[in-house]
C-alpha positions as CSV (number, residue, x, y, z in Angstrom):
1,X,0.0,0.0,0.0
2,X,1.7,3.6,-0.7
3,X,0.5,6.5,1.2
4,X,1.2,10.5,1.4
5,X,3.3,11.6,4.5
6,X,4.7,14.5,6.6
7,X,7.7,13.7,8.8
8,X,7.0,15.4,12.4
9,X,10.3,14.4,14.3
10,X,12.8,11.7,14.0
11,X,12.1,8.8,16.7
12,X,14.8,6.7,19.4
13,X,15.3,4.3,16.6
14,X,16.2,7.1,14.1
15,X,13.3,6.3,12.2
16,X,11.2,9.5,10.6
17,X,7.3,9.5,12.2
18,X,4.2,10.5,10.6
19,X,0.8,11.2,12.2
20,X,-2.0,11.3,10.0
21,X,-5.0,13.9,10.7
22,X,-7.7,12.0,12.0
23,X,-7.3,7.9,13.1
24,X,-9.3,7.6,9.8
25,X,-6.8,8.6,7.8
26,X,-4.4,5.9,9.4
27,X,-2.4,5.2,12.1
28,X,1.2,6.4,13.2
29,X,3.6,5.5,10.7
30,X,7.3,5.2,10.7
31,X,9.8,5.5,8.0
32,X,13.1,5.6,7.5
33,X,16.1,7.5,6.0
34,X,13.3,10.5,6.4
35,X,13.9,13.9,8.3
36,X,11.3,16.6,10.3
37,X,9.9,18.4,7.5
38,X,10.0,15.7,4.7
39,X,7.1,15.1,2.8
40,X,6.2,12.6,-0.2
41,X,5.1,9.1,-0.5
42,X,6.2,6.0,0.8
43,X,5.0,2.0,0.6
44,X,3.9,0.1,3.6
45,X,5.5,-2.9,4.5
46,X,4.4,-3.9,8.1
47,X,1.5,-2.8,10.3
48,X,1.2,-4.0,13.8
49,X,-0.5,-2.8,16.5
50,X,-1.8,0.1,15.4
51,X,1.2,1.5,13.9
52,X,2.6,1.3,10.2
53,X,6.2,0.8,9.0
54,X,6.9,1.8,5.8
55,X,9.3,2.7,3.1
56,X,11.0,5.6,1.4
57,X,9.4,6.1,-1.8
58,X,10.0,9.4,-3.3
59,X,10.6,13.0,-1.4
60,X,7.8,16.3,-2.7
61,X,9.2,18.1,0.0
62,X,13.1,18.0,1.1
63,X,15.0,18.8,4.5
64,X,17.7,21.3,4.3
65,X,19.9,19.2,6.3
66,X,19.7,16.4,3.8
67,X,22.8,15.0,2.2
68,X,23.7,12.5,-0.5
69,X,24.7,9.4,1.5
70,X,28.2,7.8,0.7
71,X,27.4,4.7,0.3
72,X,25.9,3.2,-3.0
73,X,23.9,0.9,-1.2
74,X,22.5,3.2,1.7
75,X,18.7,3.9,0.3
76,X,18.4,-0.1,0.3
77,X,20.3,-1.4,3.2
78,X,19.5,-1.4,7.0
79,X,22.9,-1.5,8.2
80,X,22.8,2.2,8.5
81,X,20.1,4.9,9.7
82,X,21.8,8.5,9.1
83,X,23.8,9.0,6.2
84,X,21.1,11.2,4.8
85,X,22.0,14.0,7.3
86,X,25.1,15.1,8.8
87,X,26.9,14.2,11.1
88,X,26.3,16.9,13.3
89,X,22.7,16.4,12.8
90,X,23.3,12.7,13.4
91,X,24.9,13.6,17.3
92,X,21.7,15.8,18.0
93,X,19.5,13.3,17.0
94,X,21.1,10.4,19.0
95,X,21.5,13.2,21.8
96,X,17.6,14.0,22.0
97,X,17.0,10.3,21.9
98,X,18.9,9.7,25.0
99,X,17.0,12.2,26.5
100,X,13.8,11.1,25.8
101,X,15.0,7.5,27.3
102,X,15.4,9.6,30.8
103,X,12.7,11.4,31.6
104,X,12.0,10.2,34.5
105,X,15.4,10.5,35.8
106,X,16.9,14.0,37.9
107,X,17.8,16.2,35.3
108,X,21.2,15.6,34.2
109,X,23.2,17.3,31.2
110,X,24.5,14.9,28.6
111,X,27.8,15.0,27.2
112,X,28.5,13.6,23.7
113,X,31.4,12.2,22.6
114,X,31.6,12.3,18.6
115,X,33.7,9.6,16.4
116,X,36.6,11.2,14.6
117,X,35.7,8.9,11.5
118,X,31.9,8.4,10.9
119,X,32.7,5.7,8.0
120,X,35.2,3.0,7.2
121,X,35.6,2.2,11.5
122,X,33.5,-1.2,11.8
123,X,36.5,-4.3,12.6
124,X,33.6,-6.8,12.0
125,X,30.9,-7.8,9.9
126,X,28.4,-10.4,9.9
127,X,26.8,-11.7,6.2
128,X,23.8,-14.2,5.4
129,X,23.9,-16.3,2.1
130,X,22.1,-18.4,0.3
131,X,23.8,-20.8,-2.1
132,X,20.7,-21.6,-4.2
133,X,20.2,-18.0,-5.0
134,X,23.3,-17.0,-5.1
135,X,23.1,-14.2,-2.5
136,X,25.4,-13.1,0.4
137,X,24.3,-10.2,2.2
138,X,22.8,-7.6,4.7
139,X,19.0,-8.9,5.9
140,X,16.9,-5.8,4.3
141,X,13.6,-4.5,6.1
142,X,11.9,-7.8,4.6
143,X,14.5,-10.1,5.5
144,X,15.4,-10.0,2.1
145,X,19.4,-10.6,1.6
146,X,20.9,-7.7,0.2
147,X,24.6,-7.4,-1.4
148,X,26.7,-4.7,0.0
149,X,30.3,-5.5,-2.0
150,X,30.6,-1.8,-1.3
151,X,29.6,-1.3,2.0
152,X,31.2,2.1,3.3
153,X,31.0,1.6,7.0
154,X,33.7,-1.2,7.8
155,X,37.6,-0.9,8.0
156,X,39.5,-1.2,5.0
157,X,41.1,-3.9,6.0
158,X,37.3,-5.6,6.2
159,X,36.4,-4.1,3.1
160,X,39.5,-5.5,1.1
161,X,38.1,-9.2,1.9
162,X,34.8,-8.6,1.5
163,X,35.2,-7.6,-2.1
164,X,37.7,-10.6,-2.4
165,X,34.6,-12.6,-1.6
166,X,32.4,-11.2,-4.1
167,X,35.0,-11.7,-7.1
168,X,32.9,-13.9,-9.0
169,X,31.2,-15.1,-6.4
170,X,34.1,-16.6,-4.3
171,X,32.2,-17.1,-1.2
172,X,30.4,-19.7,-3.0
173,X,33.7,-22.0,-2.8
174,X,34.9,-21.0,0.4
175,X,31.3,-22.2,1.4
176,X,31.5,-24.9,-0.7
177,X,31.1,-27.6,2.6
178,X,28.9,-25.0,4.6
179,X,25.1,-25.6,4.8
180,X,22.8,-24.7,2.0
181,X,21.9,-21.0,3.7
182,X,23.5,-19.9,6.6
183,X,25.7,-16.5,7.4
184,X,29.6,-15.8,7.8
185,X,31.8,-12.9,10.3
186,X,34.8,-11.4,8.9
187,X,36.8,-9.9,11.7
188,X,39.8,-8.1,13.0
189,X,40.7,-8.6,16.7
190,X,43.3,-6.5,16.9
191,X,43.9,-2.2,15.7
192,X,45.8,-1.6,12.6
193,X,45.3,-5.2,12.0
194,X,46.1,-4.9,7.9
195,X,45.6,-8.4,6.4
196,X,45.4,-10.4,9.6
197,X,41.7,-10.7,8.8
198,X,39.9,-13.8,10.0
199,X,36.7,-15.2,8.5
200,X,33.8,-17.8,10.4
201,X,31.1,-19.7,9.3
202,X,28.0,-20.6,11.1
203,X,29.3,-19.8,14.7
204,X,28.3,-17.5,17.0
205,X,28.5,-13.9,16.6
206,X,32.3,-12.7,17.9
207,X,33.1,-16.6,17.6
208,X,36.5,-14.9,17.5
209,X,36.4,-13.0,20.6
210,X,34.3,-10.3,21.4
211,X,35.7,-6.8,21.1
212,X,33.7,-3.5,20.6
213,X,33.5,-3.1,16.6
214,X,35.0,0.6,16.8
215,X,38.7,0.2,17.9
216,X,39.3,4.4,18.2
217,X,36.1,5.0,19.9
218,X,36.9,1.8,22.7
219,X,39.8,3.7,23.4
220,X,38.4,7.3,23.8
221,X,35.5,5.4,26.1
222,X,38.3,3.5,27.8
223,X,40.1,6.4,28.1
224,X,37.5,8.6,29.5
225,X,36.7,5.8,32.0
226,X,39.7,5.0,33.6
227,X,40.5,9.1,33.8
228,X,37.0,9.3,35.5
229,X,37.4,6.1,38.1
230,X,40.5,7.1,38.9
231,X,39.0,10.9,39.9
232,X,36.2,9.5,41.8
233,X,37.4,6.3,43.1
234,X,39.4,6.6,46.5
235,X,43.0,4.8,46.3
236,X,43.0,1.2,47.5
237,X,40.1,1.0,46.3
238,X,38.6,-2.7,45.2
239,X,36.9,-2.7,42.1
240,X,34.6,-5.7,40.3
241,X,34.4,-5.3,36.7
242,X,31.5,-7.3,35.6
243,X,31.3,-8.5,32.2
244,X,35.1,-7.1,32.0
245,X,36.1,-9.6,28.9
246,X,39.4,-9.1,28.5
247,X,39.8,-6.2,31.2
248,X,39.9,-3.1,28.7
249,X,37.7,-0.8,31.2
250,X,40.0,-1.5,34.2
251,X,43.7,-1.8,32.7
252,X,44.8,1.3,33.6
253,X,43.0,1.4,36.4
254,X,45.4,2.8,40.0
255,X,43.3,0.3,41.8
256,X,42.5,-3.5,42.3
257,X,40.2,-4.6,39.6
258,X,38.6,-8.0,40.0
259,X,37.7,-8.8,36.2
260,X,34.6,-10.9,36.2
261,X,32.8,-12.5,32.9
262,X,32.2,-16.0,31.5
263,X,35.4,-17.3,29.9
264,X,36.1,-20.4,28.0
265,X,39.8,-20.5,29.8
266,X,40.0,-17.2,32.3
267,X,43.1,-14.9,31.2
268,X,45.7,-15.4,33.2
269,X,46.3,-12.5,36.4
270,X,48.1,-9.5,35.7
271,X,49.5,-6.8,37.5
272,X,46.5,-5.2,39.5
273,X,43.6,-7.5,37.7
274,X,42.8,-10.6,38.3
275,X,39.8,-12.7,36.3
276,X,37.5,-14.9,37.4
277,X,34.7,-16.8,35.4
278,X,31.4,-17.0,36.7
279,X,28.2,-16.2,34.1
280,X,26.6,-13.1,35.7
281,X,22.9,-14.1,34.3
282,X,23.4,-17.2,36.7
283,X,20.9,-17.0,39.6
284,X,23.7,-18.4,41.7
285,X,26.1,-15.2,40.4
286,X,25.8,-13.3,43.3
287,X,26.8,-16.4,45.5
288,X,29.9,-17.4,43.3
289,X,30.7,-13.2,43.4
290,X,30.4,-14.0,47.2
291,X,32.7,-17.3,47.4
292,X,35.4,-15.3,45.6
293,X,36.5,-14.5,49.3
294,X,37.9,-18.1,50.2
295,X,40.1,-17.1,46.8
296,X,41.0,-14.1,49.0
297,X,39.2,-11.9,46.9
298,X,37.2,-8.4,48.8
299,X,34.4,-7.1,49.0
300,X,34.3,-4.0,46.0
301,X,33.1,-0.5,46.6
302,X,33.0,0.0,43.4
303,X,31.3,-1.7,40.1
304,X,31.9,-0.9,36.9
305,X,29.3,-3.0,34.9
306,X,29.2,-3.3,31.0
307,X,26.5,-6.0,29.9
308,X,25.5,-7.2,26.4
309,X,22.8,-5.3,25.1
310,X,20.1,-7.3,26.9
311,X,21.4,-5.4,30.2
312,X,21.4,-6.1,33.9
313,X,18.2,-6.4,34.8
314,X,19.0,-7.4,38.6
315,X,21.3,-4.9,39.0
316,X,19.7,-4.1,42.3
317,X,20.1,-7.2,43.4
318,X,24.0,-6.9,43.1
319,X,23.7,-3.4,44.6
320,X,21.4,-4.5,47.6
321,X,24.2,-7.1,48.7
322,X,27.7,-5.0,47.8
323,X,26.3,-2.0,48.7
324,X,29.2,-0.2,46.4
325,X,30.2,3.5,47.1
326,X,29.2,3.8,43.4
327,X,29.0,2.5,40.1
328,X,29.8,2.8,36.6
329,X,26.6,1.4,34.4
330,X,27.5,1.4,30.2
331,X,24.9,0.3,28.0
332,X,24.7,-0.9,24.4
333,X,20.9,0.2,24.4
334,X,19.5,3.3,26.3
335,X,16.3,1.1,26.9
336,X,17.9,-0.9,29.0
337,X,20.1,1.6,30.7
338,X,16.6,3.2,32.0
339,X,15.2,-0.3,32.5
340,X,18.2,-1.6,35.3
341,X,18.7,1.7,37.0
342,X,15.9,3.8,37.5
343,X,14.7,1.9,40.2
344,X,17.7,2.1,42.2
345,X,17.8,5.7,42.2
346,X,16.2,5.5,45.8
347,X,20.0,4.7,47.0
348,X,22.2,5.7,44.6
349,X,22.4,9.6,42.6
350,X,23.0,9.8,38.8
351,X,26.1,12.4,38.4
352,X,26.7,11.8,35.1
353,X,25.8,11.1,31.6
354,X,28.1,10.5,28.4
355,X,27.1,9.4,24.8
356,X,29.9,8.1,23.6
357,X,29.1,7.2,19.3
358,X,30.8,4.1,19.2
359,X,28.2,3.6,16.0
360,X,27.8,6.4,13.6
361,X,26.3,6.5,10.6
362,X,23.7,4.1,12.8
363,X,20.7,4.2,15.5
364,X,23.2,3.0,18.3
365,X,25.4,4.2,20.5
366,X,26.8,4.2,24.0
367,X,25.5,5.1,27.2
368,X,27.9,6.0,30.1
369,X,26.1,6.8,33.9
370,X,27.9,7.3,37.0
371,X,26.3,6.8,40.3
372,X,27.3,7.5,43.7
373,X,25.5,6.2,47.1
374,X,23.7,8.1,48.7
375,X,24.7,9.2,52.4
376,X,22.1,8.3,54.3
377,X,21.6,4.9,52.6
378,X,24.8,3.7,54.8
């Protein structure tokens, strides 16, 4: 179905709404790659509970603040949400989302942190194929698999192999003993990693370790985070980094840091962090954190706590029986950030909040809060 609309204001998800007159008219509908002002027509391609999504068919009315996107493959793919727009716009727009995910929190200013390359950062990349149809490929809006031999937002070091793969359809060799459909990573663990690439088939995502997918942005966060801890955070200080991975937050940390995560062989201990495995969505987690005191392990007064993107959603519990001095919360999705801790806000104050656009040129980004305990919650 194609209908007429009017972009009002850009939504959390980056996504361009439209509100028809009357509820006869329609419902809500939202459409992306659109900006506040916008008007033209677009085709529906999902409606569910009593809202429509739909898709960018041509523009009557365009925003000043739109741009030609980079990428060839932008207006089509879904790996991306703001290339239409600056990147200046881009910031505001992720800023005002933030805000609108805490407004039932104490009013706190947000600082944004801003990538120093909006393109050409991503050190992983995760394709589906089909062999029969000969398709490897982004998942579009319908699922459909989309080719992106171009794609503009991963390292060049990425990008080389992914256009090695499309050569005359390489992949389709390389895949020749993989199932009939199925999807594939190609990765870079380390910075500057040149042609130490590393592909996977079929395995889990970060089969090859996670690490964030923006090596210069990891470091400004990590940066920023252990120049902030070590402000805040009294010397001699014990400090439990849940879901620590490899220890980035806490390396340079000036005090203990007891690096906790699920690990398939712990790293070894080093210097002022040691690492222990326990799996934090265990309900037994806060025991094992517990137990870590016949290791001679103490008690933390502080957290610093970076979860998946499905969050902490205990994360009073842990609070209720550490009682820390504070914490550092980091979140992959603002929705969960709110979800975990506004309803400790009883004990503990929100100081601070930092965007940091580990993502640009897409909806995400990273959400930094510290919190302090609250005197008379002793």
């Amino acid at each position: 179905m194609t209908i007429d609309f009017r972009i009002e204001h850009i939504d959390p998800l980056g996504q361009g709404v439209s509100k028809a007159a009357s509820k006869e008219e329609g419902p809500i509908t939202f459409i992306k790659k659109t900006l506040p002002g916008e008007s033209g027509t677009a085709t529906v391609y999902s409606e569910k509970k009593g809202v429509r999504f739909a898709k960018l068919n041509k523009l009557n009315t365009v925003a000043a603040e739109r741009i030609e996107p980079e990428c060839l493959h932008y207006n089509e793919c879904n790996g991306c949400d703001y290339q239409h727009t600056n990147y200046q716009k881009e910031l505001e727009y992720k800023k005002a989302a933030l805000a609108r995910h805490l407004f039932k929190f104490p009013k706190v200013e947000i600082t944004v942190h801003g990538a120093t390359r909006r393109l050409g950062y991503r050190n992983r990349i995760q394709l589906h194929y089909d062999k029969k149809k000969k398709l490897l490929g982004l998942l579009d809006e319908k699922l459909n698999i989309l080719p992106v031999p171009q794609c503009k937002i991963i390292d060049p070091s990425i990008a080389f192999e992914l256009r090695a793969l499309y050569a005359e359809n390489n992949w389709l060799k390389i895949l020749a003993k993989e199932p009939p459909k199925g999807h594939l990573e190609i990765y870079a663990k380390e910075k500057d990693a040149g042609h130490n690439v590393k592909l996977s088939f079929n395995r889990p995502y970060a089969d090859g370790g996670f690490t964030q997918v923006n090596f210069e942005m990891n470091e400004k966060l990590r940066d920023w985070i252990q120049k902030k801890t070590n402000e805040v955070i009294p010397p001699k200080s014990v400090i439990y980094d849940l879901f620590g991975g490899n220890g980035n937050l806490t390396a340079k940390s000036k005090n203990s840091s007891i690096v906790i995560d699920k690990y398939r062989k712990a790293p070894d201990h080093a210097n002022h962090q040691k690492f222990f495995s326990i799996d934090l969505y265990d309900k037994m987690a806060i025991k094992s954190l517990i137990a870590l005191k016949d290791q001679g392990v103490a008690r933390p007064s502080w957290l610093i706590i970076d979860p998946p993107r499905s969050g902490l959603k205990n994360l009073n519990a842990f609070l209720t029986e550490f009682k820390p001095e504070g914490f550092v919360y980091i979140a992959c999705q603002a929705t969960s950030f709110t979800r975990d801790t506004l309803p400790i806000l009883n004990n503990y104050d929100l100081v601070s909040v930092d965007l940091f656009d580990l993502f640009p040129s897409t909806q995400h980004f990273e959400t930094v809060g510290i919190f302090t305990r609250r005197k008379n919650n002793e």
